[in-house]
C-alpha positions as CSV (number, residue, x, y, z in Angstrom):
1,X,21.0,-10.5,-17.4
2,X,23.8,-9.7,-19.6
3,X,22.2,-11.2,-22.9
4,X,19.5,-8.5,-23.2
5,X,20.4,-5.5,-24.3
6,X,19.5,-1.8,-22.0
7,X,16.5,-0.9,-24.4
8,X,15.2,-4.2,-23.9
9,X,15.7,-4.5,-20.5
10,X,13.6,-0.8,-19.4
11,X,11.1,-1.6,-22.2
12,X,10.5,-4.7,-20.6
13,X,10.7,-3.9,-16.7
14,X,8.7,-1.1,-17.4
15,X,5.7,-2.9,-19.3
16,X,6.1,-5.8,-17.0
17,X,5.9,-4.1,-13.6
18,X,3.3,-2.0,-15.2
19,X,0.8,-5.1,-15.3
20,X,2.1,-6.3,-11.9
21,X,0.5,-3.3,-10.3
22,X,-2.4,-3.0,-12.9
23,X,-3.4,-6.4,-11.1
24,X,-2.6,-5.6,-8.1
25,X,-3.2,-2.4,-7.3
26,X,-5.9,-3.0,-9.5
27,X,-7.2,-6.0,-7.1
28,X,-6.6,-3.7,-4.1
29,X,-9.0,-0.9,-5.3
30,X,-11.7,-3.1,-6.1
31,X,-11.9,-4.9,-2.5
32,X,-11.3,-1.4,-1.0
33,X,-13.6,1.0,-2.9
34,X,-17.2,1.7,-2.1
35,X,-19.2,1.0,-5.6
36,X,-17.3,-1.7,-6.5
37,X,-18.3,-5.0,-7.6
38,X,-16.0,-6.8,-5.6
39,X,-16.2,-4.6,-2.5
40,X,-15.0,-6.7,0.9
41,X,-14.3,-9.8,-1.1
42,X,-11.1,-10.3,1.2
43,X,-7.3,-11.4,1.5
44,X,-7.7,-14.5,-0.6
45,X,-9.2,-12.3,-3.8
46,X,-6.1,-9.7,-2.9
47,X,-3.4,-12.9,-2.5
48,X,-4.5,-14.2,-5.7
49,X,-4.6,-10.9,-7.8
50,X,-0.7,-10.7,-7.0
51,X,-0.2,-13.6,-8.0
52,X,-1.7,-13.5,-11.0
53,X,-0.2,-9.6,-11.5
54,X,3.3,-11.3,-11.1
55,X,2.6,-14.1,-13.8
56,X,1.0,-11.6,-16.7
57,X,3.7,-9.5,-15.5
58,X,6.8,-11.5,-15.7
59,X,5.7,-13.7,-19.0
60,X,5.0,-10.4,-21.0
61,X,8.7,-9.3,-19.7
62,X,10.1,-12.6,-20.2
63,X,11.3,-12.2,-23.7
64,X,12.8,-8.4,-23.2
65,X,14.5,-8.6,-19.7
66,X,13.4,-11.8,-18.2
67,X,10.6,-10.2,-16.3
68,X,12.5,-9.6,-13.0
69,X,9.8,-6.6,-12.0
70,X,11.3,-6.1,-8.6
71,X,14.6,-4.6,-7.3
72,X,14.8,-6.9,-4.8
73,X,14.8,-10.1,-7.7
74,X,17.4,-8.2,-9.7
75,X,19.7,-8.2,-6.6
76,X,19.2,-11.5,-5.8
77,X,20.5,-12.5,-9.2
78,X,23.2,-10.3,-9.6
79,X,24.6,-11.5,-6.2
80,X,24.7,-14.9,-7.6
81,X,25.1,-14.5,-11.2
82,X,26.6,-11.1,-11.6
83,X,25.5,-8.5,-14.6
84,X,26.0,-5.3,-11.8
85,X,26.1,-2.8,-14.9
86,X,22.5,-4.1,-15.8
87,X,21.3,-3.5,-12.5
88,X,20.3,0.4,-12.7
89,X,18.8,-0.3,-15.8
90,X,16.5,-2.8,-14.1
91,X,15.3,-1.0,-11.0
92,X,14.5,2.1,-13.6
93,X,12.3,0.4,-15.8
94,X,10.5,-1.2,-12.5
95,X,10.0,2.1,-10.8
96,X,8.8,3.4,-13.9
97,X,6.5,0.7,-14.2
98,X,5.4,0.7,-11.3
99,X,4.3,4.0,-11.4
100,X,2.4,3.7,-14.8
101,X,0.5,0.9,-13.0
102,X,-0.9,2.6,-10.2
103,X,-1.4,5.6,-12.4
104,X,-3.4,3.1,-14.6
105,X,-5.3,1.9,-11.3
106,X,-6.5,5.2,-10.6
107,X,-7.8,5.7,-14.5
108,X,-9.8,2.6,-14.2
109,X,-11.2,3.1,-10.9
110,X,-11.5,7.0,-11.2
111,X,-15.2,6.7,-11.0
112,X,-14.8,4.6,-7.3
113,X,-12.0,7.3,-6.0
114,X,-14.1,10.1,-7.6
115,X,-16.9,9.2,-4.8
116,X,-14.4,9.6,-2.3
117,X,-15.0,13.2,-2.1
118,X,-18.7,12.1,-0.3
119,X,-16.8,13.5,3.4
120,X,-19.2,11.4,5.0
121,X,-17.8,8.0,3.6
122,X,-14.7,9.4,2.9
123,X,-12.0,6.5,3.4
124,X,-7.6,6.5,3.2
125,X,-6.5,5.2,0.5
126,X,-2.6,4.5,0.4
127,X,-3.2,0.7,1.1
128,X,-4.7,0.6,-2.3
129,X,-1.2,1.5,-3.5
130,X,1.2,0.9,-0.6
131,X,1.3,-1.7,2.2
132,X,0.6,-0.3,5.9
133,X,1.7,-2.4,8.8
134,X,-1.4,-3.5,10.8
135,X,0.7,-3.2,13.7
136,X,3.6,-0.4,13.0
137,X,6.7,-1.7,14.7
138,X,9.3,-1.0,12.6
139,X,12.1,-3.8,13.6
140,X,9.0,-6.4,13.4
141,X,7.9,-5.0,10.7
142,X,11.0,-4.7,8.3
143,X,11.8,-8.7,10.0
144,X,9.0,-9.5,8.3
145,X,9.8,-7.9,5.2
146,X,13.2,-9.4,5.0
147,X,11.5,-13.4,6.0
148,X,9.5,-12.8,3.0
149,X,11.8,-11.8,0.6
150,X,14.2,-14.8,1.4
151,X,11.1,-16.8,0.9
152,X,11.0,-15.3,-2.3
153,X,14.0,-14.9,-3.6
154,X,15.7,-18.4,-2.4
155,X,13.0,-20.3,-4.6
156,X,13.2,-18.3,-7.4
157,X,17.4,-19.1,-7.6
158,X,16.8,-22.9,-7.0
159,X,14.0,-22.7,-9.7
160,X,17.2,-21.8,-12.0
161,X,18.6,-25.1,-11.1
162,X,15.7,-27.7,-12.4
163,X,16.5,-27.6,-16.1
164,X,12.8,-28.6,-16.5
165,X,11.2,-25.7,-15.4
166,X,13.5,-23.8,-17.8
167,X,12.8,-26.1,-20.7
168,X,8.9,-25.9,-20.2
169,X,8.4,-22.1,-19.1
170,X,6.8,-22.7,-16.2
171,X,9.2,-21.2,-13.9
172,X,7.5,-17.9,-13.9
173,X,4.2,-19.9,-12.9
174,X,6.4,-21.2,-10.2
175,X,7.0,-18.0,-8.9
176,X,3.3,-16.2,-9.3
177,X,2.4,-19.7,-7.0
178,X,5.2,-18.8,-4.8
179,X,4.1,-14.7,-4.2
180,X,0.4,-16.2,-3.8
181,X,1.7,-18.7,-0.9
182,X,3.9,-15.8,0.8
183,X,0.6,-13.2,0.3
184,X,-1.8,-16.0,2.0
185,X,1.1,-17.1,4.9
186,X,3.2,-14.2,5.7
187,X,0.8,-11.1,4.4
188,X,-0.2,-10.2,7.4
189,X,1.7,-8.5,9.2
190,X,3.2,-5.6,6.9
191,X,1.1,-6.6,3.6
192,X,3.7,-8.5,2.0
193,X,6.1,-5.8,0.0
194,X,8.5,-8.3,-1.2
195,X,9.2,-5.8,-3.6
196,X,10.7,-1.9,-3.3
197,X,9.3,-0.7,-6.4
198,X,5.7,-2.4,-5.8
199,X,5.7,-0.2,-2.7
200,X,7.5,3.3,-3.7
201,X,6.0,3.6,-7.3
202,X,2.9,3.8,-6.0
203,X,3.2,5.6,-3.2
204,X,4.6,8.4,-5.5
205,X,1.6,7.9,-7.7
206,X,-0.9,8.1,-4.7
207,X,1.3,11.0,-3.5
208,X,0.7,13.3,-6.6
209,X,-2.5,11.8,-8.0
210,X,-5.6,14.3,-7.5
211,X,-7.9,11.7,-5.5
212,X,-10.3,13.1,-2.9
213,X,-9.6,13.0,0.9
214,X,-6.9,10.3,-0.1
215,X,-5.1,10.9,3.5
216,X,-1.2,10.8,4.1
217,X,1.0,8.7,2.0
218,X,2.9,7.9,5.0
219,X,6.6,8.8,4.4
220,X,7.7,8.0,7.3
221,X,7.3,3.9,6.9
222,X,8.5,4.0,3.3
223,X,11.7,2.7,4.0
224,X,10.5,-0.4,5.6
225,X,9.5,-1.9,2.3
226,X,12.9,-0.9,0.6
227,X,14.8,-1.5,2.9
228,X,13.7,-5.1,3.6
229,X,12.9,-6.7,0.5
230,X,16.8,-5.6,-0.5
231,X,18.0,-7.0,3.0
232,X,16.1,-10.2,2.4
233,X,17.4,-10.5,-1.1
234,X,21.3,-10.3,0.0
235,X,20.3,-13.2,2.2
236,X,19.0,-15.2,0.0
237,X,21.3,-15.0,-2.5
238,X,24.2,-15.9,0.3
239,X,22.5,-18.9,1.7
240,X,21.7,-20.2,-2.1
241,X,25.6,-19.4,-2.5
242,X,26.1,-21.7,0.8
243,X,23.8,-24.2,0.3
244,X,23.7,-25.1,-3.4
């Protein structure tokens, strides 16, 4: 972390976890939203536009900040590798992005969350920017959280370790299969936060954005997916410490 410089690294945080959630928020709204072309297309479509969100993300990143785009990455680094004063810098730019994206979500689905104000087929629509546990149990529920982080966050350090990956680039790719695999297997439960700023930038953008009968943005369970992810991280970073 320490060879970018603090400009770099909230330009590219910010730009980076901007496109994360462009993709897949963006992937959210259209499954979600009546009048949409990909309307009830299900949780593969959803697992894949992550995925895909995380590698346009973190390559566009890549040459500014190294394309962390989560809170929860940039702990797990710093635990192992250090670069603490860079670590504010980092979650800023995310949060920032992260609220751009779903801000940009809403833009190009305003049409879709427009007809939201027909009462009749009115519909919530905080999981199109926030996950919601399908069964709200908050020790289960932040377990899973931290499970999914450490299966996150544990690759990602021993990717650091095969020079190859390094050499060719293709770590990122690594990682966008990696949050795909996690979304498909572990998703579930909670919807797979892995990610603080994923969760609370746009919750605050669904919380202040003018969308019709949008319901609550559920307050109340957003420290599951803080808390978690940032749990999970710590332990990841102490078992790599252990194990490798």
């Amino acid at each position: 972390m320490e060879q970018f410089s603090n400009g770099d690294i909230f330009a590219g945080e910010v730009i980076g976890t901007a496109i994360l959630i462009l993709f897949g928020a963006g992937v959210c709204a259209a499954v979600t939203l009546r009048h949409s072309k990909a309307k009830d297309s299900g949780w593969i479509v959803i697992a894949f536009g992550w995925g895909f969100g995380v590698l346009a993300g973190a390559y566009t990143a890549a040459p500014l900040s190294g394309g962390h785009l989560n809170p929860a990455v940039t702990l797990g680094i710093a635990m192992d590798g250090g670069g603490w004063g860079k670590v504010p810098v980092y979650v800023a730019g995310q949060l920032v992005g992260a609220f751009i994206g779903a801000v940009l979500t809403w833009v190009v689905y305003f049409a879709q969350f427009a007809a939201n104000s027909d009462t009749k087929h009115a519909q919530p629509t905080l999981g199109i920017f926030s996950t919601i546990p399908e069964i709200r149990n908050p020790v289960a529920n932040l377990l899973t959280e931290v499970v999914a982080t450490v299966a996150l966050v544990l690759p990602l350090l021993a990717f650091g370790l095969t020079k190859g990956l390094g050499e060719s680039g293709t770590a990122v790719l690594m990682v966008a299969f990696v949050v795909v695999g996690i979304g498909l297997s572990l998703g579930g439960p909670t919807g797979y936060a892995i990610n603080p700023a994923r969760d609370l930038g746009p919750r605050l953008a669904h919380a202040v954005l003018p969308i019709p009968h949008k319901g609550t943005s559920d307050w109340g369970y957003a420290w599951v997916p803080v808390a978690g992810p940032l749990i999970g991280a710590a332990l990841a970073a102490g078992i790599f410490r252990l194990a490798f």
